[in-house]
C-alpha positions as CSV (number, residue, x, y, z in Angstrom):
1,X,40.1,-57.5,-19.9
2,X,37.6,-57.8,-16.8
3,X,40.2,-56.4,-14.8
4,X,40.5,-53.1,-17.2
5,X,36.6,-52.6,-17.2
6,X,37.1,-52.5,-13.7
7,X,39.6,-49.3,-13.5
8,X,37.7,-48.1,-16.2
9,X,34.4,-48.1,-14.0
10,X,36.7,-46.6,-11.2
11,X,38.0,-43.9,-13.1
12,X,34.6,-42.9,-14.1
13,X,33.2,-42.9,-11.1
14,X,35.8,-40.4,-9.6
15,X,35.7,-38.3,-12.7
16,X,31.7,-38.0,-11.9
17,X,32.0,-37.7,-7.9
18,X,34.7,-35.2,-8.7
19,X,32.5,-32.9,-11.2
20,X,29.8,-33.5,-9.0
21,X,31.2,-32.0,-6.1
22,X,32.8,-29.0,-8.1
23,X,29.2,-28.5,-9.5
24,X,27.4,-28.7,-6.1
25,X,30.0,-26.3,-4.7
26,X,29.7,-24.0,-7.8
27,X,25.6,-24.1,-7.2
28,X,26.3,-23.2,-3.4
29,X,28.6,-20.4,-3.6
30,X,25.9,-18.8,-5.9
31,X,22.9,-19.1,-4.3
32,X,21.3,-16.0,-3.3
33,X,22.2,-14.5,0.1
34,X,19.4,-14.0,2.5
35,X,20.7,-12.7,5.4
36,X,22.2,-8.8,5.5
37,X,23.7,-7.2,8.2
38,X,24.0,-3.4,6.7
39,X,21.0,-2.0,5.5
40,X,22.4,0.1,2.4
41,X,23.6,-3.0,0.9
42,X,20.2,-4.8,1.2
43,X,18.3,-2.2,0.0
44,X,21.0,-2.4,-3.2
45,X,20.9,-5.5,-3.9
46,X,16.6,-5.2,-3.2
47,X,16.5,-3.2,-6.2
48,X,19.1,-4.8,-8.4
49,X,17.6,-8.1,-7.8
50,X,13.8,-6.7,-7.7
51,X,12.8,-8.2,-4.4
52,X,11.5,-7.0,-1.1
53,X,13.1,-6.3,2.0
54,X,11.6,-8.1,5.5
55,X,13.5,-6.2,8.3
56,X,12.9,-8.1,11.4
57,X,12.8,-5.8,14.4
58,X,13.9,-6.9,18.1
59,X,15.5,-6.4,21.2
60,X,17.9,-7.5,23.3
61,X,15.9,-7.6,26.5
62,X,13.1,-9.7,24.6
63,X,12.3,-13.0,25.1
64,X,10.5,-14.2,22.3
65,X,13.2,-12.4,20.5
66,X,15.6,-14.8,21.3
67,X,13.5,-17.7,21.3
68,X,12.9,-17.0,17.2
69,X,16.6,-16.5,17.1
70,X,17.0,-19.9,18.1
71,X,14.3,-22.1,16.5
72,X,14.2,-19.9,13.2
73,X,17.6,-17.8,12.1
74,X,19.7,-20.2,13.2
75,X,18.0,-23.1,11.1
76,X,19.9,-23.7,7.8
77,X,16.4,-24.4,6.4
78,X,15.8,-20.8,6.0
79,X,18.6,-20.0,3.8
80,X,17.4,-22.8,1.3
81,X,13.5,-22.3,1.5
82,X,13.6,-18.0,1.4
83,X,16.8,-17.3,-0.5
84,X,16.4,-15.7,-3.4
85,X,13.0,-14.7,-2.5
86,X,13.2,-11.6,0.2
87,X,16.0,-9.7,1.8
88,X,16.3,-10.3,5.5
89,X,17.9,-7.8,7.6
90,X,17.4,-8.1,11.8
91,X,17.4,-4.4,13.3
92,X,17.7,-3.8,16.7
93,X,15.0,-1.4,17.6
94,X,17.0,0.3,20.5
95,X,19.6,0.9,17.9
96,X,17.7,1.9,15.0
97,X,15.4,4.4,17.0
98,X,14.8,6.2,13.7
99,X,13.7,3.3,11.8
100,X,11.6,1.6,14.5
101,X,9.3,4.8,14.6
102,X,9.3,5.2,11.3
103,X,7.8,2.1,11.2
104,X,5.5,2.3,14.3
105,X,7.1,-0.5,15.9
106,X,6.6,-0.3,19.6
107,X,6.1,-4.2,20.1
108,X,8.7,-7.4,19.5
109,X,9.4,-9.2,18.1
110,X,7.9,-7.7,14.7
111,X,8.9,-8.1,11.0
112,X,8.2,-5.3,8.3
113,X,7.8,-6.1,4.7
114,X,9.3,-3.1,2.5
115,X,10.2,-2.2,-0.9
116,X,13.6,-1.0,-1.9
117,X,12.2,2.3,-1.8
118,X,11.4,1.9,2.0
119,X,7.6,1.4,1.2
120,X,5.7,-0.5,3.5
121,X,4.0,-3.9,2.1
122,X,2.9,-5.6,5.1
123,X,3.3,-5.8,8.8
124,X,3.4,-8.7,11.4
125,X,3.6,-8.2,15.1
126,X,4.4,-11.1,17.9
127,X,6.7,-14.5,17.6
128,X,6.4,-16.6,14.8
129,X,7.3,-20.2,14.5
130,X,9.6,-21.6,11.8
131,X,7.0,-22.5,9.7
132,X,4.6,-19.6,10.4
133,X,7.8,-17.2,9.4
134,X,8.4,-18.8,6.2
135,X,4.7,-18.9,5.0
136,X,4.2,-15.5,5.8
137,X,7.8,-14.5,4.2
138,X,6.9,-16.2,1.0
139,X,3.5,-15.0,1.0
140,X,4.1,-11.9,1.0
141,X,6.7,-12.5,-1.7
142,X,4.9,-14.2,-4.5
143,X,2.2,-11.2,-3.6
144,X,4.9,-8.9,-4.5
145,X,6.3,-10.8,-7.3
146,X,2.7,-10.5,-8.9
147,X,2.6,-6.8,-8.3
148,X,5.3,-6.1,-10.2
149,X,4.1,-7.8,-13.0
150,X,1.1,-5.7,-13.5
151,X,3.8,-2.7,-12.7
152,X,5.5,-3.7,-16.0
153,X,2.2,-3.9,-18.2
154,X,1.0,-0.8,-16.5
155,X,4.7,1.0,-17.7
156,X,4.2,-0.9,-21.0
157,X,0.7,1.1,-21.3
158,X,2.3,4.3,-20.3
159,X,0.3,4.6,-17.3
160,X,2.6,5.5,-15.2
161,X,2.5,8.2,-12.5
162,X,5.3,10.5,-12.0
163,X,8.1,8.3,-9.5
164,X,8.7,9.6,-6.3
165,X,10.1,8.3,-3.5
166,X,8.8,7.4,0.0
167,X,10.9,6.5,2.1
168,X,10.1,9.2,4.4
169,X,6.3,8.5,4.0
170,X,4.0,10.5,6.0
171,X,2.1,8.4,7.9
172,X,-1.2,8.9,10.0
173,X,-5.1,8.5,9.7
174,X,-7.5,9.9,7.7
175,X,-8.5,13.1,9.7
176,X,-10.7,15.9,9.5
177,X,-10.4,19.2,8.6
178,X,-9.7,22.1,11.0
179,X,-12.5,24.8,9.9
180,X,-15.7,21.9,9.5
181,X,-16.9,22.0,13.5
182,X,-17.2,25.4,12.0
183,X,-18.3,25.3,8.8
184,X,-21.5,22.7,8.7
185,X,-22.2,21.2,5.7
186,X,-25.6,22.7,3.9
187,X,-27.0,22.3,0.6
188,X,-25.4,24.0,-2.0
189,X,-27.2,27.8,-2.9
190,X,-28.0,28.2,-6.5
191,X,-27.2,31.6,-7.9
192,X,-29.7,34.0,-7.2
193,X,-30.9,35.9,-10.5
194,X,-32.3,38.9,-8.2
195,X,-30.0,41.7,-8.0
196,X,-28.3,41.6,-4.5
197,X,-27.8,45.6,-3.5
198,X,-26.6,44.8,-0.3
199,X,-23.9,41.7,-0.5
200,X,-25.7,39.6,1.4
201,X,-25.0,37.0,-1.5
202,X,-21.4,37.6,-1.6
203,X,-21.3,37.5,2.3
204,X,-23.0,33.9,2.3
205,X,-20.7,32.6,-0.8
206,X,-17.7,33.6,0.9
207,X,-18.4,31.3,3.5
208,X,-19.1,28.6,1.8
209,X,-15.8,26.0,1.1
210,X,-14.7,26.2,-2.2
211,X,-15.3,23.3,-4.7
212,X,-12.8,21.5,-5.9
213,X,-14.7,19.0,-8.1
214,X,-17.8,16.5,-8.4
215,X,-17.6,13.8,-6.3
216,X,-18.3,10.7,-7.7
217,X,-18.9,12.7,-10.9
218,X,-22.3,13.1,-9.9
219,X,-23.6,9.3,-8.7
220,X,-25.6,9.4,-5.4
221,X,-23.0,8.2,-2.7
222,X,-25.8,6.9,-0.8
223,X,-27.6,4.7,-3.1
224,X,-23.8,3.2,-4.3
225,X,-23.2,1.9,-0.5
226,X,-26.7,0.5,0.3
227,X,-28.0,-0.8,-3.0
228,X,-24.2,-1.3,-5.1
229,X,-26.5,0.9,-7.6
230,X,-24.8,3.6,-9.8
231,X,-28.1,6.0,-9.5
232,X,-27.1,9.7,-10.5
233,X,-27.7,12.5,-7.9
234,X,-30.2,15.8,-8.8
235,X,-28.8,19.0,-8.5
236,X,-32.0,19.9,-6.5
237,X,-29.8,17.8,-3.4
238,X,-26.5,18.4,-2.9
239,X,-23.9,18.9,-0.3
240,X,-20.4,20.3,-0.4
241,X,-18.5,17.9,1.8
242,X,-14.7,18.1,2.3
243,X,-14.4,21.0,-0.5
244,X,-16.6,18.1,-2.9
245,X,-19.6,18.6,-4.3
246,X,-22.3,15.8,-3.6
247,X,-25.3,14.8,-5.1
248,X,-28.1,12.9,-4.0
249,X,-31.7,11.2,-5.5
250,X,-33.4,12.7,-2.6
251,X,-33.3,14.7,0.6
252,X,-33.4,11.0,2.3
253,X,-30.4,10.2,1.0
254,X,-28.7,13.7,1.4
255,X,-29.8,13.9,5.3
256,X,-28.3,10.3,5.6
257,X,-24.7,11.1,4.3
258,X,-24.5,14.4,6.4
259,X,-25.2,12.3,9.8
260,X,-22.5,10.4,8.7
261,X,-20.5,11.1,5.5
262,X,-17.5,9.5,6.4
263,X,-19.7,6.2,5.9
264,X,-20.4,6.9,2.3
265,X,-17.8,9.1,1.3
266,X,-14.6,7.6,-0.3
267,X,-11.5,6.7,1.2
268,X,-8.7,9.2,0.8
269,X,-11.1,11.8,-0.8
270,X,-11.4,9.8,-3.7
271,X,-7.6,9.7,-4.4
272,X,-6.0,6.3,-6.3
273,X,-4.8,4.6,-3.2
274,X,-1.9,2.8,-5.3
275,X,-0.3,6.2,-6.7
276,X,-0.9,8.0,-3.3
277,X,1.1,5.0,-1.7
278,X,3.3,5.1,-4.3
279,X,4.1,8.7,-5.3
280,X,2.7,10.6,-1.8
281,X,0.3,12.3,-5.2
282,X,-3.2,12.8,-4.4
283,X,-4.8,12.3,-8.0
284,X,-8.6,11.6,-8.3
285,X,-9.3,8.6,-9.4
286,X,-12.8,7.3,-11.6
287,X,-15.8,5.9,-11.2
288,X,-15.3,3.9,-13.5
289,X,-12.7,1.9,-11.6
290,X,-13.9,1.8,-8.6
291,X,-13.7,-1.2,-5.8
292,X,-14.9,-1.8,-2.1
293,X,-12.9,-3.5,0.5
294,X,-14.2,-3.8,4.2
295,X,-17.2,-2.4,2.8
296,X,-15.2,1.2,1.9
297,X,-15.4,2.5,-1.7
298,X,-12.2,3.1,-3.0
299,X,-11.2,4.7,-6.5
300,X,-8.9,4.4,-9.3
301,X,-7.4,6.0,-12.1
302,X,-6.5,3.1,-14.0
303,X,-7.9,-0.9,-14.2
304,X,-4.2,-1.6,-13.4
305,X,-4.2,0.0,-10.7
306,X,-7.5,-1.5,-9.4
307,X,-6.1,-5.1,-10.1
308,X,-2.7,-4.2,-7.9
309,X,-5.3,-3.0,-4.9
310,X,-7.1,-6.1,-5.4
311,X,-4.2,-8.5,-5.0
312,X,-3.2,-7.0,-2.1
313,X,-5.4,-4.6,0.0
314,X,-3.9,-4.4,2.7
315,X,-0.6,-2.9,1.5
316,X,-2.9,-0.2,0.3
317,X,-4.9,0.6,3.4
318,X,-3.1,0.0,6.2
319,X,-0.9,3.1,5.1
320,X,-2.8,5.6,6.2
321,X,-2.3,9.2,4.9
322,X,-3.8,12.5,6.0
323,X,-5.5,14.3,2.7
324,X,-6.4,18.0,3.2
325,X,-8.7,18.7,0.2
326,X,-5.9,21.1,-1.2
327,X,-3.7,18.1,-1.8
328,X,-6.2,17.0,-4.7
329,X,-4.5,17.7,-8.0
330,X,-7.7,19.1,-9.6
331,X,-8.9,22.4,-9.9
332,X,-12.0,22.3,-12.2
333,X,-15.3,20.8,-11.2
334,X,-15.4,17.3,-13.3
């Protein structure tokens, strides 16, 4: 009897080591993959799987390069702590010319966080130690994760914009426009009632830039930065900056934005950073969701939108894109 509880005990015990091991193999063979070697398939599985893509650029040549290859992609730690989580894929930058410029990446080692559609989400330069690269990995993740989602409510609410993609995104700074060392910015004339016989009106309109809308539908731009005041402008005070029509509480504030407008003014001529990064639209957002960040005034056209800035800023600004005022989508003063 004791000696058939005893190959009963055995018999269980290798029926249990046995389904263990098929288990533990089974659990192995499907964990996620987080290493990809051709770029097409990670961006594939980056949108089936809904995650982002951390390209990891480096050269040959490159010390530090090699030194993270060492103490970082070849620890099997990394598989287990960022699999399922991001897509990794190491470029060579002397092989992937295109993709290093598209990128700006002129110094390595440096890893790019992107969307499926090639959009950037953040951007680390220099050598990173195996815990530095994992933080930042997973950081940037759980960010993204969060992002998409108030993406999903946002669809939910039919909110929306129209999808576009960028992965050829234009990328540059914020720059002025050609024609304003020309074309100083004065206070706006009011129609004259006086009958003008010899054109001199139409002359001096014709000048002028055209309007495209109100800025800040009216709010002084001045007063917003200095006091965090929504204060409404006169139209006894106004300037037409940037093909926008500005309006001030008093010639104070008016002769302190034209010294330096680009101080009060908003980013992106007050374009929704969040569909501009991710549609390439320029589509005015509101004052009503509005938001500053490094102590620049941004706006939105939804409070979705504002929350997805909010979580991550930097995804937002550090894509910079050059705005002519002819790329607004609005033709009628507001």
């Amino acid at each position: 009897m004791k000696r058939n509880h005893i190959q009963y005990r055995l018999i269980a015990l290798f029926v249990f080591s046995l389904f263990s091991s098929v288990f533990t193999g089974t659990v192995s063979a499907q964990a996620p993959q987080l290493m990809y070697h051709d770029f097409d398939s990670a961006r594939k599985v980056a949108r089936e799987q809904n995650l982002p893509i951390l390209l990891h650029f480096y050269t040959d040549w490159c010390g530090p390069c090699r030194q993270m290859n060492q103490t970082v992609f070849s620890s099997p730690q990394l598989q287990t702590q960022m699999g399922g989580r991001v897509i990794l894929v190491k470029v060579n930058a002397e092989r992937a010319t295109e993709l290093a410029r598209m990128y700006q990446v002129d110094t390595y080692p440096t890893d790019v966080f992107i969307d499926a559609n090639g959009r950037m989400l953040s951007k680390l330069v220099g050598m990173a130690s195996f815990q530095e690269f994992v933080r930042s990995g997973l950081e940037v993740a759980d960010k993204y994760q969060k992002s998409q989602e108030i993406l999903r409510d946002r669809k939910n609410s039919g909110k929306d914009p129209v999808p576009v993609s960028m992965w050829k995104i234009q990328l540059g700074e914020e720059g002025k426009l050609a024609v304003e060392a020309e074309e100083p910015n004065q206070p706006a004339q009011k129609q004259n009632a006086v009958p003008d016989p010899y054109g001199i009106d139409k002359v001096t309109a014709d000048l002028e830039p055209e309007v495209v809308f109100l800025a800040l539908d009216g709010f002084c731009p001045v007063s917003l930065k200095k006091n965090r005041q929504w204060t409404k402008g006169s139209e006894d005070f106004v300037i037409v900056h940037k093909q926008q029509r500005y309006q001030f509480t008093g010639n104070e504030e008016l002769r302190e934005f034209e010294q330096n407008p680009h101080e009060f003014a908003p980013r992106l001529l007050g374009c929704d950073p969040v569909i501009v990064w991710e549609s390439d639209r320029a589509i005015p957002g509101s004052t009503a969701f509005a938001a500053y960040y490094n102590d620049e005034l941004y706006l939105f056209t939804t409070e979705e939108n504002r929350k997805l800035f909010e979580l991550d800023p930097a995804r937002y600004t550090n894509t910079r894109h050059v705005l002519a005022p002819r790329d607004v989508e609005a033709t009628l003063i507001r």
